[in-house]
Rosetta silent file (secondary structure, phi, psi, omega in degrees, C-alpha in Angstrom):
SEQUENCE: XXXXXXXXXXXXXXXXXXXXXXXXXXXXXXXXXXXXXXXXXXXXXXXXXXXXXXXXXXXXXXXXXXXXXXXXXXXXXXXXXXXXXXXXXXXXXXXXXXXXXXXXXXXXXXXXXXXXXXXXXXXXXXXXXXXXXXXXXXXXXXXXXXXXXXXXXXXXXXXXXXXXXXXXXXXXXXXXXXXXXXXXXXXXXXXXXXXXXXXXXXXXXXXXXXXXXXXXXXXXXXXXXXXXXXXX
SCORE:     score description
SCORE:     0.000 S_00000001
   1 L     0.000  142.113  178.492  324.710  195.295  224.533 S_00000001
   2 L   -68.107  137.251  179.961  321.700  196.779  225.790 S_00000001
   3 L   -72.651  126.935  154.196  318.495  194.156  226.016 S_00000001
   4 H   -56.869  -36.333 -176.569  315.800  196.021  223.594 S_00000001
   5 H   -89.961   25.997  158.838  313.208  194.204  224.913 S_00000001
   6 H   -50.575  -44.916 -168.864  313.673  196.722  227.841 S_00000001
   7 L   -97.351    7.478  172.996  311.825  198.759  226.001 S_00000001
   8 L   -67.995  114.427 -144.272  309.096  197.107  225.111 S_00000001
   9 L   -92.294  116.250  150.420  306.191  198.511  227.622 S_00000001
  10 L   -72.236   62.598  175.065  304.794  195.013  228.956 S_00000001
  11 L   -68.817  179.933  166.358  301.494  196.879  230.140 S_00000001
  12 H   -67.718  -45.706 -169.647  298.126  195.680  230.891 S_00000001
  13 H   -57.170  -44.195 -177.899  297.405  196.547  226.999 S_00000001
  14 H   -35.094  -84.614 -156.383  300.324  193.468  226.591 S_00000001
  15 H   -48.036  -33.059 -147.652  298.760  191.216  228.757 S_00000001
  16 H   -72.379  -84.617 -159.825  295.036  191.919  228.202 S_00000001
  17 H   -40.141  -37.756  175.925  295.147  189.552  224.939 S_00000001
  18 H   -79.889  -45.192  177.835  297.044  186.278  226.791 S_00000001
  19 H   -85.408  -17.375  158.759  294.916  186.492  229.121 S_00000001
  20 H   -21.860  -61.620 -169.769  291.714  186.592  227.048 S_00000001
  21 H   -51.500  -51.928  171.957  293.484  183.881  225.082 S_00000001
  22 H   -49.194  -66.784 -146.280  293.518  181.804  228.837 S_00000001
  23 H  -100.753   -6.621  148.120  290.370  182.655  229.996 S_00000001
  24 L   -98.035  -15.086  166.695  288.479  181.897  226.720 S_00000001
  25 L    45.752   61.584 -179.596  290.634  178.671  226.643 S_00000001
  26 L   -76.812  143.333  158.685  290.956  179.465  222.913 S_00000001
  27 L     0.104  -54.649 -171.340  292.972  176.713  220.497 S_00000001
  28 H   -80.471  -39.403 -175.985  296.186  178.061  220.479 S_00000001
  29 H   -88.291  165.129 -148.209  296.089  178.064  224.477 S_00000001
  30 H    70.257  -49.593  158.197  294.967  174.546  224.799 S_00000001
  31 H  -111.933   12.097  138.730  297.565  173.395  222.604 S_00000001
  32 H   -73.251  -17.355  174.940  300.302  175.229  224.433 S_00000001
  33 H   -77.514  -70.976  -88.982  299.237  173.901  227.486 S_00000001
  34 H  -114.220  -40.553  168.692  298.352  170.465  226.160 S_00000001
  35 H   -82.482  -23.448  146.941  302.479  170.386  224.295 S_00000001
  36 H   -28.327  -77.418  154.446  303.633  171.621  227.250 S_00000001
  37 L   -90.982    9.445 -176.589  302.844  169.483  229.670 S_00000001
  38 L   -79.619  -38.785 -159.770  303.450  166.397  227.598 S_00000001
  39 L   -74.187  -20.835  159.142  307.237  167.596  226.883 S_00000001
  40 L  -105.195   21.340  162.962  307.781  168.061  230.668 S_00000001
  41 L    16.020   57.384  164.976  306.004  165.163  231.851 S_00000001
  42 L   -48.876  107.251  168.481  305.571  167.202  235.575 S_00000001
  43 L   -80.050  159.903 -162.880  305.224  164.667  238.097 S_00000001
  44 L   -91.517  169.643 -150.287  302.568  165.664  240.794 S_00000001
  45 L    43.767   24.685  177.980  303.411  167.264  244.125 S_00000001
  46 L   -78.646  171.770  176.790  306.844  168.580  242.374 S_00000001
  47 E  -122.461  120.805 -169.566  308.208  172.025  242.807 S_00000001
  48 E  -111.505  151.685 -171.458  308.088  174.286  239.662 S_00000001
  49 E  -118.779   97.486  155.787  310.192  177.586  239.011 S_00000001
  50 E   -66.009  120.986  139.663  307.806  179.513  235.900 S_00000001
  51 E   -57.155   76.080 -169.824  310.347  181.468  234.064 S_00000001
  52 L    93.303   62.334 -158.631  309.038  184.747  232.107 S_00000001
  53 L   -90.041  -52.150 -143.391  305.811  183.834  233.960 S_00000001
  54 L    87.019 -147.019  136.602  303.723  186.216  232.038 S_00000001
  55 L   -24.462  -73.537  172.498  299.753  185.185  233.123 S_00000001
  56 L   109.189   53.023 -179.509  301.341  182.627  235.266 S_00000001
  57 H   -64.113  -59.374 -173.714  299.570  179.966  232.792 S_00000001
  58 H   -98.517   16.807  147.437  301.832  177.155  233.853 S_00000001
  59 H   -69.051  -40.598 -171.612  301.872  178.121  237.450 S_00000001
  60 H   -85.734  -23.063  171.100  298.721  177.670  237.599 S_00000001
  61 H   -49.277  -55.648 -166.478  298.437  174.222  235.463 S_00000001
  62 H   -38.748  -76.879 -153.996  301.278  172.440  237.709 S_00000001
  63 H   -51.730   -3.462  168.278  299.105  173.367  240.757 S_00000001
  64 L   -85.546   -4.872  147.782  296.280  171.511  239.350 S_00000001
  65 L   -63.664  -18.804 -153.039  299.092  168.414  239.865 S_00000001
  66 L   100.279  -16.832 -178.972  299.755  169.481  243.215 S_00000001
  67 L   -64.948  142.725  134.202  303.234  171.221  242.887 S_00000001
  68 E   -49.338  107.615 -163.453  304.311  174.043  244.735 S_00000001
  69 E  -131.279  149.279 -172.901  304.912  176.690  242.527 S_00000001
  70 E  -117.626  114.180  177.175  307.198  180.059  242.212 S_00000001
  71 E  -133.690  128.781 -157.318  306.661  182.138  239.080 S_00000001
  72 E  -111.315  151.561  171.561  309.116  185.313  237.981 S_00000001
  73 L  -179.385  137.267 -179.654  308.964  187.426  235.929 S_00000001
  74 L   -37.781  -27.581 -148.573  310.586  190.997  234.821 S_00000001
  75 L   -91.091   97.549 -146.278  307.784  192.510  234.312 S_00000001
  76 H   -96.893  -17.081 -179.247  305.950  193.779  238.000 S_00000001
  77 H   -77.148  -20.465  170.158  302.645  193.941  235.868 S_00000001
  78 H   -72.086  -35.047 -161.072  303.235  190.245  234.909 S_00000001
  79 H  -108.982    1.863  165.940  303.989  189.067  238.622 S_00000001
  80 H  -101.660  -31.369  178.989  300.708  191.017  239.878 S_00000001
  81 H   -52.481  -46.156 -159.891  298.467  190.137  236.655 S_00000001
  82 H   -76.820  -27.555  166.097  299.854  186.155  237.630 S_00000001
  83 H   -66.416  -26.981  139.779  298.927  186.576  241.229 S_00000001
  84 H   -22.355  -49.643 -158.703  295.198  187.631  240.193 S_00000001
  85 H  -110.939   -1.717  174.764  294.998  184.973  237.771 S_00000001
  86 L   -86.306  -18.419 -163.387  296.890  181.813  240.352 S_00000001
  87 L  -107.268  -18.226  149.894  294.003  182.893  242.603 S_00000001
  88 L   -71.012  -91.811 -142.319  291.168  182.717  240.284 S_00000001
  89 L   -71.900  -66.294 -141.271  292.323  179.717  238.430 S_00000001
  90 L   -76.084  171.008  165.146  295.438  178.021  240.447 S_00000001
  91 L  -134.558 -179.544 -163.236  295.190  175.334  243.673 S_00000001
  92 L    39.913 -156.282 -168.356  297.330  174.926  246.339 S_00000001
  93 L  -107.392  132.147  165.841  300.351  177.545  247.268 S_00000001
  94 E  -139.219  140.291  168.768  301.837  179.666  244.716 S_00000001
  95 E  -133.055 -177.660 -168.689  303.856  182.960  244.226 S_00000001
  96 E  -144.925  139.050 -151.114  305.151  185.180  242.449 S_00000001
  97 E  -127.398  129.637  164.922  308.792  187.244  242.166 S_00000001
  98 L  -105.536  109.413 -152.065  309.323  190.538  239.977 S_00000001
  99 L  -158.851  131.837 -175.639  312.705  189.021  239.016 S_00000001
 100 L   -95.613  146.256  176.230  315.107  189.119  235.782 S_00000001
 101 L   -58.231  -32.682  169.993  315.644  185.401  234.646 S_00000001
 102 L   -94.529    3.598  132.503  319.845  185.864  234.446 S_00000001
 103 L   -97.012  156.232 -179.311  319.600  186.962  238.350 S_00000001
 104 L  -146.195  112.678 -164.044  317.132  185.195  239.466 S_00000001
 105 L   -95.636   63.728 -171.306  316.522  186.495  243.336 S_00000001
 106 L  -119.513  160.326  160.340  315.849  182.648  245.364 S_00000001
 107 L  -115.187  128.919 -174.120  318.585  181.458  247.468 S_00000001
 108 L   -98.763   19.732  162.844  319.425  178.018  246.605 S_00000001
 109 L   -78.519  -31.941 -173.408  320.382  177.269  249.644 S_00000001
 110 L  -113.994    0.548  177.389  316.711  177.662  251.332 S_00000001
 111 L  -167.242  132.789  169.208  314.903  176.501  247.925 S_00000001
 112 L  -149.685  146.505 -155.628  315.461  174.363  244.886 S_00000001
 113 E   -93.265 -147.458  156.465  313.452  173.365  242.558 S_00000001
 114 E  -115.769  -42.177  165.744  312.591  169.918  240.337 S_00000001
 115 E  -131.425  135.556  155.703  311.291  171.608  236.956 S_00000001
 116 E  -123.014  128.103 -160.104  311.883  174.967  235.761 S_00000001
 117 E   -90.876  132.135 -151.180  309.802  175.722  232.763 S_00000001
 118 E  -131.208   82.276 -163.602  311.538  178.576  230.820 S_00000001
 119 E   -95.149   89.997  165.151  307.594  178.606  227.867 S_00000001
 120 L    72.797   57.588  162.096  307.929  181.215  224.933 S_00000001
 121 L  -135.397  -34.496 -162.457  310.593  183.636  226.999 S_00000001
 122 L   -74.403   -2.162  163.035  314.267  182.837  224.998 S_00000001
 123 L   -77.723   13.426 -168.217  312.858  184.474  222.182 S_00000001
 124 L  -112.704  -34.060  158.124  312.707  188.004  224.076 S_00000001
 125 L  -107.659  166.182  170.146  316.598  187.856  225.399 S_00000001
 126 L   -48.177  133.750  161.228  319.869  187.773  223.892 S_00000001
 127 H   -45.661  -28.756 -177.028  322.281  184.794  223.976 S_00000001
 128 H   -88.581  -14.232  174.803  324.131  186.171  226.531 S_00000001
 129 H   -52.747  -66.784  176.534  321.364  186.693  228.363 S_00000001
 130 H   -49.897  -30.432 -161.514  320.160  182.578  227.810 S_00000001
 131 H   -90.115  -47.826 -148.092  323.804  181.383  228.681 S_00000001
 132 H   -75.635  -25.459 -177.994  323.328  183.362  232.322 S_00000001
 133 H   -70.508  -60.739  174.375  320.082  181.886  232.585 S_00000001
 134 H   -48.416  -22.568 -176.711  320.897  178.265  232.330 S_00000001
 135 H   -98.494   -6.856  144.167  323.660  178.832  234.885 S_00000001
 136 H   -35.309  -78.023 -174.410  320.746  180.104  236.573 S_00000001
 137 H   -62.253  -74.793 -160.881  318.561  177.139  236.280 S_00000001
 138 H   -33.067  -79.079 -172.826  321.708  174.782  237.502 S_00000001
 139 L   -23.809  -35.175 -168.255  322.154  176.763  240.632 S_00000001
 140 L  -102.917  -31.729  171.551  318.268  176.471  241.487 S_00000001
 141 E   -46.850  116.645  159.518  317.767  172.695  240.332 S_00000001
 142 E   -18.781  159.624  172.991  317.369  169.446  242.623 S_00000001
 143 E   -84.702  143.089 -178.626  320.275  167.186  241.728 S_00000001
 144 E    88.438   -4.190 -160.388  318.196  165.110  238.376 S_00000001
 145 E   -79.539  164.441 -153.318  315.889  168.491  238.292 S_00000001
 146 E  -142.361  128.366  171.881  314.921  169.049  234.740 S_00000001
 147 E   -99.699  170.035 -176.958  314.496  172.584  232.643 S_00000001
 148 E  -153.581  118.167 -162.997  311.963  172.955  230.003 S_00000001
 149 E  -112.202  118.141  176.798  312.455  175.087  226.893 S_00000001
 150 E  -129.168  134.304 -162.213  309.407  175.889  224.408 S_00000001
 151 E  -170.014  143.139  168.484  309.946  178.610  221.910 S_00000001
 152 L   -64.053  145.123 -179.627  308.882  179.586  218.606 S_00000001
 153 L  -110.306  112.600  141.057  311.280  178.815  215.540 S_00000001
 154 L     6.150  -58.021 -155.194  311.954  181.545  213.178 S_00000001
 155 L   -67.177  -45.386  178.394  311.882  179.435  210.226 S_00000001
 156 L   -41.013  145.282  168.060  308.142  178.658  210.132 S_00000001
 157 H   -74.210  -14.485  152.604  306.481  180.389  207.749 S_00000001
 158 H   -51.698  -84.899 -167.557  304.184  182.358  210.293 S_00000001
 159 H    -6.969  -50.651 -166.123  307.180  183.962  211.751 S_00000001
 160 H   -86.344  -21.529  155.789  308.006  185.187  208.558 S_00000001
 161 H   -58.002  -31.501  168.275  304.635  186.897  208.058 S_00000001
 162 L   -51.002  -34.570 -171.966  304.892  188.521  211.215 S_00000001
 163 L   -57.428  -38.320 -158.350  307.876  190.040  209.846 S_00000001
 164 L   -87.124   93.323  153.806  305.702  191.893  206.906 S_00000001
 165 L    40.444  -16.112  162.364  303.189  193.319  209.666 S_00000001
 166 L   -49.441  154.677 -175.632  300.612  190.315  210.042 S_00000001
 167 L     6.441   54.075 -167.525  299.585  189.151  213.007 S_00000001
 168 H   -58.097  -22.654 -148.685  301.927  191.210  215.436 S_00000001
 169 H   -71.207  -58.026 -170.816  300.987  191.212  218.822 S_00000001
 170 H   -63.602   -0.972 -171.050  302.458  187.317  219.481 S_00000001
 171 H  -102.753   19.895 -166.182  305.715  189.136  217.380 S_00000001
 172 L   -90.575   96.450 -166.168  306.263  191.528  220.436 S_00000001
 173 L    72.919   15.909  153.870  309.606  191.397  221.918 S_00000001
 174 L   -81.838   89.214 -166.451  311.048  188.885  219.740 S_00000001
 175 L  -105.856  -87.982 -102.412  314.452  190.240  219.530 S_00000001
 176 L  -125.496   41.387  162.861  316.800  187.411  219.739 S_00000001
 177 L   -27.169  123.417  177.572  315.122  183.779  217.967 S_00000001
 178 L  -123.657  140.248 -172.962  317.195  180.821  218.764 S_00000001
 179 L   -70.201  162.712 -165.556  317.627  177.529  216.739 S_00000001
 180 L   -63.494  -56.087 -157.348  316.668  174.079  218.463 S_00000001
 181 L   -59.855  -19.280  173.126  320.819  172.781  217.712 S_00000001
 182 L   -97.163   37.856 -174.062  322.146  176.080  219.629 S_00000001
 183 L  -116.499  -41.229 -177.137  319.800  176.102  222.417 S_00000001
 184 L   -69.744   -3.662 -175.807  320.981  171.763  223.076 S_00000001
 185 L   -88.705  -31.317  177.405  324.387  172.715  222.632 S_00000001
 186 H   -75.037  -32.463  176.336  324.449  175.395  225.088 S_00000001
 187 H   -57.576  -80.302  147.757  322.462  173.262  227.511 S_00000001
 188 H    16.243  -76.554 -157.779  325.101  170.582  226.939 S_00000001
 189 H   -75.743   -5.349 -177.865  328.060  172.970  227.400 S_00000001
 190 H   -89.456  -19.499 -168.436  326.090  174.142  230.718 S_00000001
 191 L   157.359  -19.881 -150.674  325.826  170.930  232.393 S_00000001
 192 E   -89.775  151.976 -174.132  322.623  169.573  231.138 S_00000001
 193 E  -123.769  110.694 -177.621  322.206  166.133  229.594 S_00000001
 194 E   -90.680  152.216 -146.884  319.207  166.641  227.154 S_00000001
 195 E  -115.783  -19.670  171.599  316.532  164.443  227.159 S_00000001
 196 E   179.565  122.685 -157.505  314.336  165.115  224.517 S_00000001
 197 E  -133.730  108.190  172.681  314.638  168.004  221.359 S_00000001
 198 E  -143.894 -158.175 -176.844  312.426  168.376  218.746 S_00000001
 199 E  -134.565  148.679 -162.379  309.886  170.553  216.508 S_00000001
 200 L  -149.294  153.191 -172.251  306.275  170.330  217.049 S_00000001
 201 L   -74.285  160.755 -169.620  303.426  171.401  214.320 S_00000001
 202 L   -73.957  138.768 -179.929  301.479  174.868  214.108 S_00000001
 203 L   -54.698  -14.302 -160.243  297.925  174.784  216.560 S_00000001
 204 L   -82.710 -176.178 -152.691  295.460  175.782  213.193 S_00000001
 205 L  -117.159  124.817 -176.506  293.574  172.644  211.970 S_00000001
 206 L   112.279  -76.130 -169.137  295.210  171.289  208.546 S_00000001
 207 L   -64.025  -16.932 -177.122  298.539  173.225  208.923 S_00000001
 208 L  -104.060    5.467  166.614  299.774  171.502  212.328 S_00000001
 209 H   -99.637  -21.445  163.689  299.322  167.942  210.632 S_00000001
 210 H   -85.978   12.065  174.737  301.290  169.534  207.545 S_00000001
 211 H   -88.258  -39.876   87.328  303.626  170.655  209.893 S_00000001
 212 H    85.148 -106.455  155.315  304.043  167.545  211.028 S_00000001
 213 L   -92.066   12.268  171.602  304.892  165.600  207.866 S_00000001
 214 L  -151.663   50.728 -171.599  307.148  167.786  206.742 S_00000001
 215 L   -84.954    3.453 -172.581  308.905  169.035  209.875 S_00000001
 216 L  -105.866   24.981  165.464  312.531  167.959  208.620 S_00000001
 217 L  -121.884  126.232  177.165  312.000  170.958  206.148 S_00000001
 218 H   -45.283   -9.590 -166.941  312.712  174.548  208.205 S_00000001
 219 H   -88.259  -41.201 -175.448  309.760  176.276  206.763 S_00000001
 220 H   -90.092   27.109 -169.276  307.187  173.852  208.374 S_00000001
 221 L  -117.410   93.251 -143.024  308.899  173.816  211.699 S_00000001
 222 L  -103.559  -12.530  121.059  306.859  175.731  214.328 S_00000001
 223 L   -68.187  131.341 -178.090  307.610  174.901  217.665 S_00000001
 224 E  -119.219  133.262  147.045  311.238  174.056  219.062 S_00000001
 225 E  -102.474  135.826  170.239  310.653  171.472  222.210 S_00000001
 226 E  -153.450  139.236  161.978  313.454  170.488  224.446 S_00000001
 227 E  -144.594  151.336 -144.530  313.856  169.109  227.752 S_00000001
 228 E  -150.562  139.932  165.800  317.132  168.372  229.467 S_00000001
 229 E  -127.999  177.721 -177.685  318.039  167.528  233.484 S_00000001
 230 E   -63.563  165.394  138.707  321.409  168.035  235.306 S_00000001
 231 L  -118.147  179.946 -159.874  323.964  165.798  234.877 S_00000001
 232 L   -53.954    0.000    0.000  326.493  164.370  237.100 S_00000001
């Protein structure tokens, strides 16, 4: 089946709001960065693969660690927007690939990585898309190298406002939403031994502590976190 979110024109008009979002170091970006890096606990001088870089947010965070970092993305306005914004922002050496995530164009023969951070991209392809990626990620990982999956869940009751016309822009190329139990099962059936899977509360002030306390009900569950390394 053809991916849809082909057709979705990732322009400058896309981008212009994420980076705003960045560059105003607004709420919502603060606590994706901030749940981010807890759930991949990046050790410093590592070598990170951004996935779906976007901005090239969490290229440039690693490199404030020290990491080496490579960030891809589909998009060629996304992998020149993230070189602009690694060189404003970012430290050390970083780059950037116009690259689909289920080809991925590194040879893992002359480079492999330690984390690859895959942040708000599996909602934009298709499961079959998501299985070729993880057979991706093995192919590019250190042996012990660790992926890191952050994604919105469907269930939350934002989501479902988005549906009725509210707050669309962050609803942009969400074609495919995947639940936290198929995204570990497929890691699982790829190779991956996961390490840590959960749901994490909404960024507004009130609503992410009821999110929270009542995250074992689907409606309050706003964040899917998971992180997983090879296994043997």
């Amino acid at each position: 089946m053809e991916d849809p979110s082909k057709d979705v024109d990732y322009d400058e008009s896309y981008y212009a709001p994420l980076v705003k979002r960045y560059t105003n170091k607004t709420r919502m970006e603060k606590y994706t960065i901030a749940n981010v890096m807890r759930l991949a606990e990046i050790k410093p001088g590592s070598h990170v693969l951004e996935l779906g870089c976007g901005k090239g947010t969490f290229s440039i965070e690693c490199s404030k660690l020290g990491c080496t970092t490579v960030g891809v993305d589909r998009s060629p306005v996304a992998a020149k927007l993230a070189e602009r914004m690694f060189r404003m922002y970012g430290k050390g050496k970083g780059r950037f690939l116009v690259s689909d995530c289920a080809d991925i164009k590194i040879d893992e023969k002359k480079e492999k990585f330690d984390y690859i951070l895959a942040i708000n991209l599996v909602e934009h392809i298709y499961n079959t898309v998501f299985i070729k990626m993880l057979k991706e990620c093995k192919r590019l990982l250190n042996k012990d190298g660790k992926i890191v999956i952050y994604a919105p869940s469907q269930s939350h009751y934002l989501e479902k406002i988005k549906k009725i016309g509210l707050n669309t822009h962050s609803g942009i190329g969400h074609i495919s939403y995947k639940t936290l139990p198929y995204m570990v099962n497929e890691l699982k059936k790829a190779g991956f031994v996961v390490d840590e899977a959960y749901y994490w509360g909404s960024h507004l002030p009130l609503l992410g502590t009821v999110d929270t306390m009542l995250s074992f009900l689907p409606l309050f569950r706003r964040r899917i976190c998971i992180r997983a390394h090879l296994g043997m």
